[in-house]
C-alpha positions in Angstrom: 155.4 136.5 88.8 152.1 137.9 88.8 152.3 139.4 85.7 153.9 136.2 83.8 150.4 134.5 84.9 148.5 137.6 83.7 150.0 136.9 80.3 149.6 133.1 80.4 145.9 133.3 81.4 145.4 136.2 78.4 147.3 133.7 75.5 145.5 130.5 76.9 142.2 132.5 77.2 139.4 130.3 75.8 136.7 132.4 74.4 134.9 130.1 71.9 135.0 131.1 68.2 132.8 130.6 65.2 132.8 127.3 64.4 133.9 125.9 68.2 131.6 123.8 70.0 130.1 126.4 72.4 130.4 125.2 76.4 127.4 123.6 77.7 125.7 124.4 80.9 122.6 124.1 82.8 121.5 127.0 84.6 118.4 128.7 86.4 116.7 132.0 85.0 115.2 134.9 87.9 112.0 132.6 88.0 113.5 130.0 89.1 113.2 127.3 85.8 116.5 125.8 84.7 117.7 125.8 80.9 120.4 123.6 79.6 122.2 124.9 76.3 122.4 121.2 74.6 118.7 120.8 75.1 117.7 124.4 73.7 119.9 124.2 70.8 117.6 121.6 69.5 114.6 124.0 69.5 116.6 126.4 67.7 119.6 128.7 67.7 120.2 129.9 71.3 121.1 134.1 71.5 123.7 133.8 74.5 124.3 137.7 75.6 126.5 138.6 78.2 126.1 141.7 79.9 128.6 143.6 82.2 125.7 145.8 84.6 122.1 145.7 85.1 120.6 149.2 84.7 123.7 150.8 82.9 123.0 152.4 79.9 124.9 150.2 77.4 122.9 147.2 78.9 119.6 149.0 78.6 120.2 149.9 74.9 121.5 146.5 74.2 118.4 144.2 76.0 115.5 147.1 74.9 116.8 146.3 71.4 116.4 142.1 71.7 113.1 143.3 73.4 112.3 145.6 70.4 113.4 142.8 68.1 111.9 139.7 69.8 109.9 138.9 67.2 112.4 138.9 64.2 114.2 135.7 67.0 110.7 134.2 67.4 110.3 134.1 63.5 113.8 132.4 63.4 112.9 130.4 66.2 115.4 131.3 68.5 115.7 132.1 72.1 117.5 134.7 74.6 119.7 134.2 77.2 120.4 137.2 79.2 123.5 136.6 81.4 125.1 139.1 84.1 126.6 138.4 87.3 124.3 140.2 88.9 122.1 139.1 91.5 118.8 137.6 90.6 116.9 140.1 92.9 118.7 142.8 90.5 118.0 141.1 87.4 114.5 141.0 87.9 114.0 144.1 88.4 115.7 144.9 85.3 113.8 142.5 83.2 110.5 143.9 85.0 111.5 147.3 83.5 112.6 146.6 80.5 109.5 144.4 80.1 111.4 141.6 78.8 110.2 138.4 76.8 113.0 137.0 77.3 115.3 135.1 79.7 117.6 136.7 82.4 120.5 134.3 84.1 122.2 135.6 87.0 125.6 134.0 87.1 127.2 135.9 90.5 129.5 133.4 90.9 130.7 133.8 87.4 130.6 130.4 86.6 129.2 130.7 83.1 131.2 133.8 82.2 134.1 132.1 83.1 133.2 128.9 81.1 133.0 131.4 77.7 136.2 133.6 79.5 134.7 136.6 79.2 135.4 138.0 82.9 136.6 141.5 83.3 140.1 141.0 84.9 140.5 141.3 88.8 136.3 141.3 88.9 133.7 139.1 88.4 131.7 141.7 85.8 131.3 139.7 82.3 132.7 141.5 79.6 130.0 142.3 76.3 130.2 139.7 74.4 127.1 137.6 72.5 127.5 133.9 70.9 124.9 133.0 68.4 124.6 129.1 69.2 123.4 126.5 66.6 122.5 123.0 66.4 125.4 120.5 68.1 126.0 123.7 70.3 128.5 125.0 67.2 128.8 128.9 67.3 127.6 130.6 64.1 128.1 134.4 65.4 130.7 136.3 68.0 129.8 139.9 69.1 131.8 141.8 71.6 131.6 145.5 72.7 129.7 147.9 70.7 128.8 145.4 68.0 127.5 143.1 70.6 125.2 146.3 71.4 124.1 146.3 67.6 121.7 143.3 68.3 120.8 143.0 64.1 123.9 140.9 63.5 123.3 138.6 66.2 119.5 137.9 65.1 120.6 138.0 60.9 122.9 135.3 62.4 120.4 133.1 63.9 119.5 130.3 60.9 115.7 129.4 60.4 115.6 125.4 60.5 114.7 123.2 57.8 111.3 123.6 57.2 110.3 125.9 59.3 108.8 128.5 56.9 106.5 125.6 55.5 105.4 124.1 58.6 102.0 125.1 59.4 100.9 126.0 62.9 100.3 122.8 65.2 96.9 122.7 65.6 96.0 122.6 69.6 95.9 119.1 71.7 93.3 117.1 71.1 91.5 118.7 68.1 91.5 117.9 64.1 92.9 120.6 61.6 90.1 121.5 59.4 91.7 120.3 56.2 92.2 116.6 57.6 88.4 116.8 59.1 86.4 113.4 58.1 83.8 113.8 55.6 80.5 114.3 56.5 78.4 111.0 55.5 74.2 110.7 54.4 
Protein backbone atom coordinates (compact mmCIF):
# COMPACT_ATOMS: atom_id res chain seq x y z
CA UNK A 1 0.00 0.00 0.00
CA UNK A 2 2.61 2.20 0.96
CA UNK A 3 4.38 1.94 -1.97
CA UNK A 4 1.25 2.36 -4.48
CA UNK A 5 1.07 6.02 -2.60
CA UNK A 6 4.87 6.46 -3.10
CA UNK A 7 4.22 6.15 -6.74
CA UNK A 8 0.91 8.18 -6.90
CA UNK A 9 2.53 11.16 -4.96
CA UNK A 10 5.92 10.82 -7.54
CA UNK A 11 3.34 10.82 -10.94
CA UNK A 12 1.07 13.67 -9.45
CA UNK A 13 4.21 15.51 -8.11
CA UNK A 14 3.72 19.24 -8.98
CA UNK A 15 6.99 20.86 -9.48
CA UNK A 16 6.14 23.97 -11.58
CA UNK A 17 7.75 24.13 -15.13
CA UNK A 18 8.72 26.81 -17.53
CA UNK A 19 5.95 28.54 -18.50
CA UNK A 20 3.55 27.46 -15.25
CA UNK A 21 2.35 30.08 -13.05
CA UNK A 22 4.84 29.72 -10.16
CA UNK A 23 2.95 29.29 -6.52
CA UNK A 24 2.62 32.35 -4.55
CA UNK A 25 3.40 32.80 -0.99
CA UNK A 26 4.13 35.32 1.55
CA UNK A 27 6.80 34.56 3.86
CA UNK A 28 9.30 36.15 6.45
CA UNK A 29 13.20 36.34 5.80
CA UNK A 30 15.93 35.79 9.17
CA UNK A 31 15.22 39.59 9.89
CA UNK A 32 12.08 39.30 10.45
CA UNK A 33 10.42 41.45 7.10
CA UNK A 34 7.96 39.44 5.07
CA UNK A 35 8.13 39.14 1.15
CA UNK A 36 5.19 38.08 -0.97
CA UNK A 37 6.17 36.54 -4.49
CA UNK A 38 3.11 38.32 -6.46
CA UNK A 39 4.30 41.70 -5.11
CA UNK A 40 8.16 41.12 -5.93
CA UNK A 41 7.59 39.83 -9.34
CA UNK A 42 6.54 43.32 -10.13
CA UNK A 43 9.92 44.83 -9.23
CA UNK A 44 11.49 42.35 -11.32
CA UNK A 45 12.21 38.65 -11.89
CA UNK A 46 12.34 36.88 -8.46
CA UNK A 47 15.67 34.17 -8.21
CA UNK A 48 13.77 31.42 -5.97
CA UNK A 49 16.75 28.93 -4.79
CA UNK A 50 16.11 26.17 -2.68
CA UNK A 51 18.78 24.70 -0.78
CA UNK A 52 18.93 21.27 0.98
CA UNK A 53 21.68 22.30 4.20
CA UNK A 54 23.03 25.41 5.61
CA UNK A 55 26.80 25.15 5.87
CA UNK A 56 27.28 22.06 3.47
CA UNK A 57 29.54 22.46 0.83
CA UNK A 58 27.24 22.30 -2.18
CA UNK A 59 25.20 25.14 -0.45
CA UNK A 60 28.19 27.24 0.23
CA UNK A 61 29.43 27.07 -3.40
CA UNK A 62 25.96 27.61 -4.76
CA UNK A 63 24.94 31.00 -2.36
CA UNK A 64 28.92 32.38 -2.46
CA UNK A 65 28.40 32.31 -6.27
CA UNK A 66 24.74 34.51 -6.17
CA UNK A 67 26.91 36.52 -3.58
CA UNK A 68 29.85 36.73 -6.07
CA UNK A 69 27.28 37.53 -8.83
CA UNK A 70 24.85 39.92 -7.00
CA UNK A 71 25.53 42.48 -9.06
CA UNK A 72 24.98 40.87 -12.60
CA UNK A 73 20.92 40.25 -10.59
CA UNK A 74 20.94 43.94 -9.51
CA UNK A 75 21.81 45.10 -13.14
CA UNK A 76 18.76 42.84 -14.24
CA UNK A 77 16.93 44.02 -11.51
CA UNK A 78 16.25 40.95 -9.86
CA UNK A 79 16.15 39.67 -6.32
CA UNK A 80 17.18 36.43 -4.20
CA UNK A 81 15.36 34.24 -2.31
CA UNK A 82 17.34 31.83 -0.28
CA UNK A 83 15.11 29.01 0.94
CA UNK A 84 16.15 26.00 3.39
CA UNK A 85 14.26 24.37 5.99
CA UNK A 86 16.55 25.30 8.27
CA UNK A 87 15.99 27.19 11.29
CA UNK A 88 16.25 30.90 11.11
CA UNK A 89 18.87 30.99 14.00
CA UNK A 90 20.91 28.62 11.39
CA UNK A 91 20.29 30.55 8.49
CA UNK A 92 21.64 33.59 9.85
CA UNK A 93 24.50 32.53 10.74
CA UNK A 94 25.08 31.24 7.32
CA UNK A 95 24.10 34.41 5.59
CA UNK A 96 26.39 36.26 8.23
CA UNK A 97 29.25 34.18 6.90
CA UNK A 98 28.75 34.01 3.64
CA UNK A 99 28.20 37.80 3.87
CA UNK A 100 25.17 37.72 1.86
CA UNK A 101 23.19 40.63 0.03
CA UNK A 102 20.62 38.76 -0.30
CA UNK A 103 17.60 37.15 1.27
CA UNK A 104 17.53 33.92 3.41
CA UNK A 105 13.85 32.17 4.20
CA UNK A 106 13.75 29.58 6.65
CA UNK A 107 10.79 27.29 5.70
CA UNK A 108 11.19 24.41 8.71
CA UNK A 109 7.94 23.47 8.40
CA UNK A 110 8.44 22.93 4.75
CA UNK A 111 5.61 24.71 3.66
CA UNK A 112 7.08 26.43 0.71
CA UNK A 113 9.16 23.52 -0.41
CA UNK A 114 6.19 21.60 -0.40
CA UNK A 115 4.20 24.24 -2.40
CA UNK A 116 7.06 23.89 -5.41
CA UNK A 117 7.29 19.75 -4.37
CA UNK A 118 10.64 19.78 -3.98
CA UNK A 119 10.92 17.85 -0.51
CA UNK A 120 13.44 15.05 -0.11
CA UNK A 121 11.20 11.97 0.48
CA UNK A 122 10.55 10.76 4.15
CA UNK A 123 12.41 14.37 5.29
CA UNK A 124 11.63 17.66 5.32
CA UNK A 125 15.25 18.79 3.55
CA UNK A 126 14.29 20.66 0.12
CA UNK A 127 15.76 19.20 -2.73
CA UNK A 128 18.24 21.77 -5.15
CA UNK A 129 16.22 23.17 -7.24
CA UNK A 130 16.10 27.18 -8.45
CA UNK A 131 12.89 28.80 -10.38
CA UNK A 132 13.65 31.95 -12.20
CA UNK A 133 10.18 33.85 -11.64
CA UNK A 134 8.87 36.65 -14.09
CA UNK A 135 6.17 39.03 -14.33
CA UNK A 136 2.42 37.33 -13.61
CA UNK A 137 4.59 34.96 -11.39
CA UNK A 138 5.23 32.79 -14.90
CA UNK A 139 8.59 30.66 -14.52
CA UNK A 140 11.15 31.56 -17.18
CA UNK A 141 14.09 29.13 -15.83
CA UNK A 142 14.19 25.44 -13.83
CA UNK A 143 17.56 24.39 -12.27
CA UNK A 144 17.91 21.36 -10.22
CA UNK A 145 21.01 19.57 -8.79
CA UNK A 146 24.41 20.50 -10.03
CA UNK A 147 23.01 22.94 -12.61
CA UNK A 148 21.09 24.64 -10.00
CA UNK A 149 24.73 25.05 -8.35
CA UNK A 150 25.89 26.75 -11.70
CA UNK A 151 24.19 30.02 -10.73
CA UNK A 152 25.05 31.73 -14.58
CA UNK A 153 21.96 30.18 -16.07
CA UNK A 154 19.69 31.21 -13.45
CA UNK A 155 20.96 35.02 -13.64
CA UNK A 156 21.29 34.87 -17.95
CA UNK A 157 17.64 33.74 -17.29
CA UNK A 158 16.48 36.71 -15.42
CA UNK A 159 14.91 39.32 -18.27
CA UNK A 160 15.84 43.15 -17.92
CA UNK A 161 12.36 45.04 -18.03
CA UNK A 162 11.34 47.36 -20.63
CA UNK A 163 13.20 50.18 -20.28
CA UNK A 164 15.30 49.65 -17.84
CA UNK A 165 18.63 50.17 -19.60
CA UNK A 166 17.33 53.77 -20.58
CA UNK A 167 15.89 54.81 -17.42
CA UNK A 168 18.16 57.20 -15.67
CA UNK A 169 18.75 57.02 -11.93
CA UNK A 170 15.74 58.57 -9.85
CA UNK A 171 17.03 61.47 -8.59
CA UNK A 172 16.60 61.61 -4.48
CA UNK A 173 13.12 62.87 -2.73
CA UNK A 174 12.67 66.16 -2.81
CA UNK A 175 15.39 67.59 -5.15
CA UNK A 176 15.38 68.64 -9.02
CA UNK A 177 17.65 66.69 -11.57
CA UNK A 178 20.03 69.18 -12.98
CA UNK A 179 18.87 68.91 -16.54
CA UNK A 180 15.10 69.96 -15.56
CA UNK A 181 16.66 72.88 -13.13
CA UNK A 182 14.69 76.38 -13.88
CA UNK A 183 16.58 78.87 -15.65
CA UNK A 184 18.30 81.36 -13.92
CA UNK A 185 16.46 84.90 -14.60
CA UNK A 186 18.20 88.89 -14.53
Amino acid sequence: MLNSLLVVGWLSAAIPQVGETAPDFTVKDTAGTTYTLSEMVKKGPVIVAFFPKAFTSGCTKELTAYRDRYKDIEQAQGQVLAFSTDDAETLTRFKAELKAPFVFIPDPDGKVVGAYDVKMPVVTVSKRYTFVVGEDRKVLKVSEGKDAIDVSGAIAACPLRKGAAAKPAAAPAGTTPPTQAAPATK
